[in-house]
Residue frames as qw, qx, qy, qz and C-alpha x, y, z in Angstrom:
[[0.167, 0.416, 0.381, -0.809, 98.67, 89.18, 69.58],
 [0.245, 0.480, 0.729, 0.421, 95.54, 88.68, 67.40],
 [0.084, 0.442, 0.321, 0.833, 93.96, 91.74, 65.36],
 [0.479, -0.774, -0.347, -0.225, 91.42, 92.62, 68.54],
 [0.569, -0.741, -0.016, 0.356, 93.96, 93.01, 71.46],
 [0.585, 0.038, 0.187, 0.788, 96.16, 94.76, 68.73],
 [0.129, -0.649, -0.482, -0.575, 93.33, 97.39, 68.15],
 [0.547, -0.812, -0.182, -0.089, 92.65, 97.76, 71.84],
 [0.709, -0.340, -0.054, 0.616, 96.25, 98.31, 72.65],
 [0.190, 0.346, 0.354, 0.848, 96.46, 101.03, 69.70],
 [0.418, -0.748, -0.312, -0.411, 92.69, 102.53, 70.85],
 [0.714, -0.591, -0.185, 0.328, 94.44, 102.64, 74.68],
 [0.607, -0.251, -0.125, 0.743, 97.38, 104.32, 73.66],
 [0.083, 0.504, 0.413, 0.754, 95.85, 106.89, 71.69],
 [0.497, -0.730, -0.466, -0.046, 93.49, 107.54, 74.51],
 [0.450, -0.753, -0.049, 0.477, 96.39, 109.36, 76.43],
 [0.556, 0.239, 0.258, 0.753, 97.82, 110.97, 73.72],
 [0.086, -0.838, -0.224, 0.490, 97.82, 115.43, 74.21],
 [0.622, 0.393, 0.298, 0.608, 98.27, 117.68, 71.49],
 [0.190, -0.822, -0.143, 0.518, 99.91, 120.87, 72.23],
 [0.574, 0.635, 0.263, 0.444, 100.93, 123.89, 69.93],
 [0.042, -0.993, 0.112, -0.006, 103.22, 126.74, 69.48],
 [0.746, 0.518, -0.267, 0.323, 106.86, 126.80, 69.09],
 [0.180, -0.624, 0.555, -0.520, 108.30, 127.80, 72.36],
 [0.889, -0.098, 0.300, -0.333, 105.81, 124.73, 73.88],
 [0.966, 0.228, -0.120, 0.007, 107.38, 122.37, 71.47],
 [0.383, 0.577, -0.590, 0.415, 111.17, 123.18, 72.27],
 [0.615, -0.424, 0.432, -0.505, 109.79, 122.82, 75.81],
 [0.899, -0.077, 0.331, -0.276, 108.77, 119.61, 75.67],
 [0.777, 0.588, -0.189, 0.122, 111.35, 118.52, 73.19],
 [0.165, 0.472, -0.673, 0.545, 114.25, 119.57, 75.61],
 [0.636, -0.392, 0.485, -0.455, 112.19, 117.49, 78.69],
 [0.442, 0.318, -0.823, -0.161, 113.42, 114.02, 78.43],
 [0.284, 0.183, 0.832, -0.441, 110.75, 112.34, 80.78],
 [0.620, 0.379, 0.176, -0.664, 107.97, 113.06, 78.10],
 [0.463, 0.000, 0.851, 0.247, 107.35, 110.67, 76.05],
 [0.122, 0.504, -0.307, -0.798, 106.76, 112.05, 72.13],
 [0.719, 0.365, 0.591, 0.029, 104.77, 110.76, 69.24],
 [0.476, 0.558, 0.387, 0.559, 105.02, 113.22, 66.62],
 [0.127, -0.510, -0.164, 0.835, 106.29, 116.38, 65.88],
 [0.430, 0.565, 0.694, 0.123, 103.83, 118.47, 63.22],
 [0.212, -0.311, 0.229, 0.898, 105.07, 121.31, 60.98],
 [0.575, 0.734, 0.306, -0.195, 103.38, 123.36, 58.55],
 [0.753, 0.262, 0.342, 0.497, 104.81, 123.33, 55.21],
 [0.118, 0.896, 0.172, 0.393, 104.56, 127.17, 55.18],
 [0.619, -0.646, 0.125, 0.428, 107.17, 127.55, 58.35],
 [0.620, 0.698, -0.333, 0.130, 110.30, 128.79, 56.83],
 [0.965, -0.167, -0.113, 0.169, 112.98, 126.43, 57.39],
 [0.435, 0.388, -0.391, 0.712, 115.22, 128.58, 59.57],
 [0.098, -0.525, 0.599, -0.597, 116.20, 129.69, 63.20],
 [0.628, -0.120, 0.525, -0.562, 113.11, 128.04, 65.58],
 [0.809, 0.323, 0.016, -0.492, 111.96, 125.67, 62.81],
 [0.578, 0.491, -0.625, 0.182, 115.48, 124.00, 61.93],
 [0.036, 0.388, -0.808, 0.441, 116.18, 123.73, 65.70],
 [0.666, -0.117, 0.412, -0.610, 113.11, 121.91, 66.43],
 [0.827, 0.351, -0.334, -0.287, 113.63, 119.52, 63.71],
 [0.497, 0.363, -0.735, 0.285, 116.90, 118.71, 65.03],
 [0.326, -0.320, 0.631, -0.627, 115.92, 118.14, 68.42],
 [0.834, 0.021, 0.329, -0.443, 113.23, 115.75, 67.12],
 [0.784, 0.353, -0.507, -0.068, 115.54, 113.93, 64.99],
 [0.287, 0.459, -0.748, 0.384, 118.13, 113.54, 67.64],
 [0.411, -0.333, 0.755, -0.387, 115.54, 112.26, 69.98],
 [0.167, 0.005, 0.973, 0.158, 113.82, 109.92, 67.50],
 [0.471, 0.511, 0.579, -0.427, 110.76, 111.58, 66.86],
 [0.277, 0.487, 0.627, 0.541, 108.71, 111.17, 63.53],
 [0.171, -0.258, 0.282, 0.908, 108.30, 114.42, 61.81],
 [0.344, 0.595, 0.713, 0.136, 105.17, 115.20, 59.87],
 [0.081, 0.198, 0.028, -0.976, 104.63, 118.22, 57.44],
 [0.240, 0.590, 0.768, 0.071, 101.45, 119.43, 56.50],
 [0.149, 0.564, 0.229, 0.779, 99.35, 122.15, 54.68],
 [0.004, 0.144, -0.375, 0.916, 98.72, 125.27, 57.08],
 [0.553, -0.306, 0.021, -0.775, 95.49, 124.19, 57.13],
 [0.856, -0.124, -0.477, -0.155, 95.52, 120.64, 58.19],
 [0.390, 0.100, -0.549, 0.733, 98.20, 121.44, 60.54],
 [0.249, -0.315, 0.223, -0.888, 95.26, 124.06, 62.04],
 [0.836, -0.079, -0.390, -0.377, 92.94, 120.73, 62.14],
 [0.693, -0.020, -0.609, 0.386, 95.69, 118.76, 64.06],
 [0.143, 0.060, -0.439, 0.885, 96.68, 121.90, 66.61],
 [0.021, -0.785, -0.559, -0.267, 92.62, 122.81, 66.69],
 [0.159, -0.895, -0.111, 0.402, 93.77, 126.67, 67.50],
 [0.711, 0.402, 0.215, 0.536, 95.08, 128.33, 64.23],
 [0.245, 0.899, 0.010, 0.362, 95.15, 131.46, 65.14],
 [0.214, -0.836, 0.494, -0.109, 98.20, 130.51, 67.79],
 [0.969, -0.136, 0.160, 0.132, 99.62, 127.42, 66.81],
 [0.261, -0.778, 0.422, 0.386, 102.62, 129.26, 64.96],
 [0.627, 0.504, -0.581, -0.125, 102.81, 126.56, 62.36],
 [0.211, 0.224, -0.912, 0.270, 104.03, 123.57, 65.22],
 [0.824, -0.388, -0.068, -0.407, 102.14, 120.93, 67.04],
 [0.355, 0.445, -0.815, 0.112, 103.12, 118.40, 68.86],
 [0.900, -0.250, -0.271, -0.232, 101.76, 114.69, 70.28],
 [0.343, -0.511, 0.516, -0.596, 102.30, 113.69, 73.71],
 [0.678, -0.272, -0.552, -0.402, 102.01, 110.73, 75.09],
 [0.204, -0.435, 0.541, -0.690, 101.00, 111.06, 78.71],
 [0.414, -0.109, -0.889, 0.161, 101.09, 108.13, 80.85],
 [0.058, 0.252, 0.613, -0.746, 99.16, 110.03, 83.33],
 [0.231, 0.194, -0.118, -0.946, 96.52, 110.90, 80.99],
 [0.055, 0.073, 0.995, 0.048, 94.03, 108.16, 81.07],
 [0.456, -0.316, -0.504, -0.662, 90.30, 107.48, 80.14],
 [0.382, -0.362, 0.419, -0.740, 87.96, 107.85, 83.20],
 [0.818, 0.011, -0.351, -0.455, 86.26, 104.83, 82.50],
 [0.611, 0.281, -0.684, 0.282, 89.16, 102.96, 84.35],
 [0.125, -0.298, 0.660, -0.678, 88.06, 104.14, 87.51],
 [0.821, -0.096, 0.120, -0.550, 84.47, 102.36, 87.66],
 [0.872, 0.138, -0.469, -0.010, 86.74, 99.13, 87.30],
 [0.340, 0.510, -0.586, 0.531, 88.35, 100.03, 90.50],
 [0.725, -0.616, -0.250, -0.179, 87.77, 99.26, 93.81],
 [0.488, 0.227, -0.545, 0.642, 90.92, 100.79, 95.96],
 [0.364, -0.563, -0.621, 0.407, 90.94, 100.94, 99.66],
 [0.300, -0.666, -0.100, 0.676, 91.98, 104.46, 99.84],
 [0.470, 0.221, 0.384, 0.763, 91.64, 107.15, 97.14],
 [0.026, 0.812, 0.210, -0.545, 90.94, 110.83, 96.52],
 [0.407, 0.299, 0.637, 0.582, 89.92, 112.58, 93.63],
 [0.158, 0.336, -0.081, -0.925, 89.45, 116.23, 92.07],
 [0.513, 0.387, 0.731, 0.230, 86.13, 116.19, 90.09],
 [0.102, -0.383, 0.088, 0.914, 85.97, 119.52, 87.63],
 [0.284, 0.581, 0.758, 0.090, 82.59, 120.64, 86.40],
 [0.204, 0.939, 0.218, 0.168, 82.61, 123.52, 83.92],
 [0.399, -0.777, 0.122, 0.471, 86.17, 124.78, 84.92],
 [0.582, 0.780, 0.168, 0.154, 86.54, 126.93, 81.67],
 [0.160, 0.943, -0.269, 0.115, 89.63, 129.12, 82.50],
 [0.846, 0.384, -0.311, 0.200, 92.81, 127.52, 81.51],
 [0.204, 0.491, -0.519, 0.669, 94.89, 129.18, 84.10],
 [0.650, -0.359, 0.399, -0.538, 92.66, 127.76, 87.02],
 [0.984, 0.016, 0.030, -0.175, 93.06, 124.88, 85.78],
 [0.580, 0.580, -0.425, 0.382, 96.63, 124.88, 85.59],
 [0.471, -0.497, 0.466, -0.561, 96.45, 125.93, 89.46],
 [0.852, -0.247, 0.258, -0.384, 94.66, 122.73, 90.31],
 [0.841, 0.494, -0.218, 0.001, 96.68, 120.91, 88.72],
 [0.219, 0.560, -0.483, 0.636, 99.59, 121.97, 90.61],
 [0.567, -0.444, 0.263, -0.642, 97.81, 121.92, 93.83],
 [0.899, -0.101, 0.240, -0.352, 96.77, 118.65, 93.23],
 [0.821, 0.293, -0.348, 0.346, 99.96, 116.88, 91.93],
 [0.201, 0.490, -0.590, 0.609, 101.85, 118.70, 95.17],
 [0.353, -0.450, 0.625, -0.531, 99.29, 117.21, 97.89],
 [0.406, -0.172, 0.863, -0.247, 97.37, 114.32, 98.70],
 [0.687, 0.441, 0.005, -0.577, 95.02, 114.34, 95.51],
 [0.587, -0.132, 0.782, 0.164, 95.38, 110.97, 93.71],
 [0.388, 0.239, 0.773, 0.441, 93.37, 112.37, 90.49],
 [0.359, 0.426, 0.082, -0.826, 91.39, 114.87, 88.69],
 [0.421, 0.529, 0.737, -0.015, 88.38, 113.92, 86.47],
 [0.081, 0.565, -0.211, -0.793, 88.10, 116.52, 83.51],
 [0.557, 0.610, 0.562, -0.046, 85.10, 116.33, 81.21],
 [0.232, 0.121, 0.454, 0.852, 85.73, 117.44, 77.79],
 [0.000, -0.705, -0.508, -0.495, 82.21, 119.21, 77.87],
 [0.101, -0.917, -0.048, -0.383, 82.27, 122.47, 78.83],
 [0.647, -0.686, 0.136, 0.302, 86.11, 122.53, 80.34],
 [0.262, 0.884, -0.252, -0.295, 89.04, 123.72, 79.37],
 [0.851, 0.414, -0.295, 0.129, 91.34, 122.17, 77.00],
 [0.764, -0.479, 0.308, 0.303, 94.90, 121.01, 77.79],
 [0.596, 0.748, -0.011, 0.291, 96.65, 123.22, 76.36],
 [0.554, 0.382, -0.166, 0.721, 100.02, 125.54, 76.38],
 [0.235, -0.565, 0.270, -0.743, 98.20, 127.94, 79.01],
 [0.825, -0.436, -0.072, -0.352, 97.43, 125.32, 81.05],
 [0.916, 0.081, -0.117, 0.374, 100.58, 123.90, 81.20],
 [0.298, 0.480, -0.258, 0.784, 102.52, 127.10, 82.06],
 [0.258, -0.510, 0.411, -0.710, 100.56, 127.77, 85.06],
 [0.963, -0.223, -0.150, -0.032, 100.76, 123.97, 86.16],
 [0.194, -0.877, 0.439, -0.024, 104.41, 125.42, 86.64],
 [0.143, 0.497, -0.856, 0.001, 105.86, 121.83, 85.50],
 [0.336, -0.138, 0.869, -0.336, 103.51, 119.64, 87.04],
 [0.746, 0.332, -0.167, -0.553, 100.61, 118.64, 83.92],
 [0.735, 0.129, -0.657, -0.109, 102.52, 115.16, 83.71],
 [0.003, 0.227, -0.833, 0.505, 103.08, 114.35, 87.72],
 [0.528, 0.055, 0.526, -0.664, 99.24, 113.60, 88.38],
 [0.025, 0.079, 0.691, 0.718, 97.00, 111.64, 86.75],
 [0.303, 0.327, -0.026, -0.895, 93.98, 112.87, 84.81],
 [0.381, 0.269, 0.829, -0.308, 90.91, 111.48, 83.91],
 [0.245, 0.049, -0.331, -0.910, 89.08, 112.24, 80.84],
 [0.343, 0.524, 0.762, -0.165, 85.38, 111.44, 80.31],
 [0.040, 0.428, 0.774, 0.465, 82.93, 112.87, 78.05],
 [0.351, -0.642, -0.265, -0.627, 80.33, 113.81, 80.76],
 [0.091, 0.442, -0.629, 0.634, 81.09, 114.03, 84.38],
 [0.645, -0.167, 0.242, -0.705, 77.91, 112.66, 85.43],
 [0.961, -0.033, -0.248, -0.114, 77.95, 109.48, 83.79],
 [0.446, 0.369, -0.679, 0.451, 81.48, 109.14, 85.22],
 [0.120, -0.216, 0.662, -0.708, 80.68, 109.72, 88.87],
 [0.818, 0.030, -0.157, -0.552, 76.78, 108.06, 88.24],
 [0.941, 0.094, -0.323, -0.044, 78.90, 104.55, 87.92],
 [0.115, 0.399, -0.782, 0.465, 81.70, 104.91, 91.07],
 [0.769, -0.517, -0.272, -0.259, 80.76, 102.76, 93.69],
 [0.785, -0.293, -0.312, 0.448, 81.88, 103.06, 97.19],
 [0.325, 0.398, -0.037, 0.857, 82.92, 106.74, 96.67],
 [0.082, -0.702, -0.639, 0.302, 81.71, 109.27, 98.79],
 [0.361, 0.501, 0.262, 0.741, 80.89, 112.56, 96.57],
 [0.233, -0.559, -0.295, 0.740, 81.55, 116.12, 98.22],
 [0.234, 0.744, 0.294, 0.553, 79.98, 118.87, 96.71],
 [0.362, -0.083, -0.277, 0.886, 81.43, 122.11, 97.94],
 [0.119, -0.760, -0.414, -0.487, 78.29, 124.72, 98.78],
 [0.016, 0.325, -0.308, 0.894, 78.70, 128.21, 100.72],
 [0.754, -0.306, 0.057, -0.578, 74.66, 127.03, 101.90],
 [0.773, -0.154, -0.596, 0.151, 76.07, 123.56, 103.75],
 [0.474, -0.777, 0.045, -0.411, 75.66, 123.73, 107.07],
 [0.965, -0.140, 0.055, 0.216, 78.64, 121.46, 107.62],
 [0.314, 0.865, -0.300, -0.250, 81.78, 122.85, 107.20],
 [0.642, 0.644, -0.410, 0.066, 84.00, 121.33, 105.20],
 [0.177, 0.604, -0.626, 0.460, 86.79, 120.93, 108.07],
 [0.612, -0.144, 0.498, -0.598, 84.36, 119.25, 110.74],
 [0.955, 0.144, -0.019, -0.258, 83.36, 116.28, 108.27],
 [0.552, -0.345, 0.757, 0.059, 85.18, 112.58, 108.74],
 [0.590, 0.476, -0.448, -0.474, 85.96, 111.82, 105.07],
 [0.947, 0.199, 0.134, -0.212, 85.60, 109.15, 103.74],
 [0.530, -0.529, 0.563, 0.349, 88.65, 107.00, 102.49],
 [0.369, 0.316, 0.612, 0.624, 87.57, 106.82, 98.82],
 [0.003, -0.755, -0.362, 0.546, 86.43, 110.42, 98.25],
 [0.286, 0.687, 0.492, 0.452, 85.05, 112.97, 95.32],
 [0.047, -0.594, -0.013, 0.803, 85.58, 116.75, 95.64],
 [0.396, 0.625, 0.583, 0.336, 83.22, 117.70, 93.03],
 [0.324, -0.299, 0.194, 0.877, 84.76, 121.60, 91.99],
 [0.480, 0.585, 0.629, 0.179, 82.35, 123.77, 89.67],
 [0.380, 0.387, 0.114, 0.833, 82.88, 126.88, 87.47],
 [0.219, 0.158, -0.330, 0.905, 83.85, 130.00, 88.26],
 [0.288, -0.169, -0.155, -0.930, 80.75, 132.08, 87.56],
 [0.751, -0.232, -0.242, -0.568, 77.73, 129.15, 88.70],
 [0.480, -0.295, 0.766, -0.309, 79.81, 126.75, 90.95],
 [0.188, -0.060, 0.966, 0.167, 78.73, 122.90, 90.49],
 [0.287, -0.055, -0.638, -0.712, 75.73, 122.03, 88.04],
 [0.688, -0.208, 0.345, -0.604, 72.36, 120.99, 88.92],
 [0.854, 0.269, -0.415, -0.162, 73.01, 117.38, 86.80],
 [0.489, 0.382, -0.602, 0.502, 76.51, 116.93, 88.45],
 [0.230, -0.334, 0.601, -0.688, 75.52, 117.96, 91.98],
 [0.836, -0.186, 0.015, -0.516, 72.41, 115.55, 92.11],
 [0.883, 0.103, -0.415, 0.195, 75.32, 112.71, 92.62],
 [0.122, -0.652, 0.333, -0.670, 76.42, 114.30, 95.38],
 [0.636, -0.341, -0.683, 0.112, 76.09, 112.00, 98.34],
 [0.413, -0.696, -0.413, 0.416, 77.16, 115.48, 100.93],
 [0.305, 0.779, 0.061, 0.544, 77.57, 118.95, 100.75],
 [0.654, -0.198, -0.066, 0.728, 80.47, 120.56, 102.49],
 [0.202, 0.954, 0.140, 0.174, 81.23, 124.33, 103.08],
 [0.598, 0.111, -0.355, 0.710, 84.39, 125.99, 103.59],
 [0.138, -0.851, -0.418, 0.285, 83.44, 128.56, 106.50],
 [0.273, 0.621, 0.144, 0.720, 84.16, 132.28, 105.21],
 [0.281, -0.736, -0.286, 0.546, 84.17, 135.19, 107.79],
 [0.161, -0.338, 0.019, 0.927, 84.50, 139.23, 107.10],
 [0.527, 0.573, 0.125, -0.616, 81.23, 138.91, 104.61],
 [0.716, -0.012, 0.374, -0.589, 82.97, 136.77, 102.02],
 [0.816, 0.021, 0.230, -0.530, 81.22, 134.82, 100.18],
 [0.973, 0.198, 0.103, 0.065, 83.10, 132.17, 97.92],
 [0.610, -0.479, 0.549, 0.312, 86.57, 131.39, 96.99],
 [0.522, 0.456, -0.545, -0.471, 88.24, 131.13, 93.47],
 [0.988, -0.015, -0.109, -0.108, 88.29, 127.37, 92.54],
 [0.516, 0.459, -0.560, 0.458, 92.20, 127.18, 92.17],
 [0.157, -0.543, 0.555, -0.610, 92.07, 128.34, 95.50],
 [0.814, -0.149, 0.253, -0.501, 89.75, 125.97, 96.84],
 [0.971, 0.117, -0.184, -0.098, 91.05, 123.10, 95.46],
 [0.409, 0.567, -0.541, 0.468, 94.17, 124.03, 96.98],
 [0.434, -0.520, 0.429, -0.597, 92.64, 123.68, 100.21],
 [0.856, -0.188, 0.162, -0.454, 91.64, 120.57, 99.68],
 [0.735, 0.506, -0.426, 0.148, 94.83, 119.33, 98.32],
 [0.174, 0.519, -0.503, 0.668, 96.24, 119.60, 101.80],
 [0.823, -0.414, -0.040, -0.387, 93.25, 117.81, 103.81],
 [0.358, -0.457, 0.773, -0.253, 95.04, 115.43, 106.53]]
């Protein structure tokens, strides 16, 4: 293997790599023996007793490298100092892939969560769930304006943050701008379709948007249809979790 496809193998794996923080999180994931670990990251300021000893040993005994650092560089690595506890810890999730991989696809049959602006960590944890228990094959998840993958997102994925897999991108537009063959659903309370009445498509987008403004005007202009879920008693919208639960569950 010559210095280029040794780079791009390295740049790939990195690419799915998750850093989570807090000491409870790390025993977690430290006692789950389906995750696959890179590093565990300590601050040199821990004292090196009860939680802090038993995490070491757990990462010796399963082979992970160890790293200490100063309380601040450790706050750099965990990027949330004021709850990382002193622990991080690198992930490497096979499900966790760059988004880019999908504009090289061309399956017969796929379905996909796209999430624009979904800021609260515990909705996202929902979908997640939702969508790793039905027919969802993926979730897109821009790093701009969404929430991180973190320790709260992972608790109210209830176990399921490594069963799906997850897309990152940058911007959600250029991602969905360069599918071809998709057909992209935007969910709107004003479509006069409803949601339940429309003959998807066998490669299909569910474009999902935050809480407070729903799907962007950038993001939605890639739309290709707009879809409503009907509502009755007055009303008017749905949380997203919820929604996306509905759609996790489409025939």
């Amino acid at each position: 293997m010559n210095d280029s496809e040794q780079y791009k193998e390295k740049k790939a794996r990195f690419a799915s790599m998750i850093t989570f923080y807090g000491r409870n999180v790390a025993e977690e994931l430290l006692e789950d023996r389906s995750v696959q670990l890179h590093k565990l990251h300590l601050a040199e300021s821990n004292r090196r007793e009860g939680i802090i000893l038993k995490l070491e040993s757990m990462a010796k005994a399963r082979g992970v490298e160890i790293a200490y650092h100063s309380k601040e560089a450790l706050s750099r690595i965990s990027k949330n100092a004021k709850q990382d506890q002193g622990v991080a810890i690198d992930v490497m999730a096979q499900n966790y892939r760059d988004a880019a991989q999908l504009l090289a696809q061309t399956p017969q049959k796929m379905r996909l969560l796209a999430l624009d602006g979904v800021q609260n960590p515990q909705n996202l944890g929902m979908i997640i769930r939702s969508a790793a228990a039905g027919t969802i094959d993926g979730i897109i998840l821009p790093r701009k304006s969404s929430a991180k993958l973190s320790p709260l997102v992972m608790k109210a994925s209830a176990g399921t943050l490594f069963k799906i897999d997850i897309y990152h991108c940058d911007e959600l537009s250029s991602i969905l701008k360069g599918l071809r063959g998709f057909s992209i659903y935007q969910l709107s309370s004003h479509a006069p379709r409803s949601l339940f009445e429309e003959r998807l498509s066998e490669r299909s987008v569910f474009v999902l948007g935050n809480e407070s403004e729903g799907v962007s005007g950038e993001v939605g202009a890639y739309a290709t249809h707009a879809l409503s879920i009907p509502m009755h008693r007055g009303v008017e919208s749905l949380n997203v979790a919820v929604a996306a639960g509905l759609l996790a569950f489409l025939p």
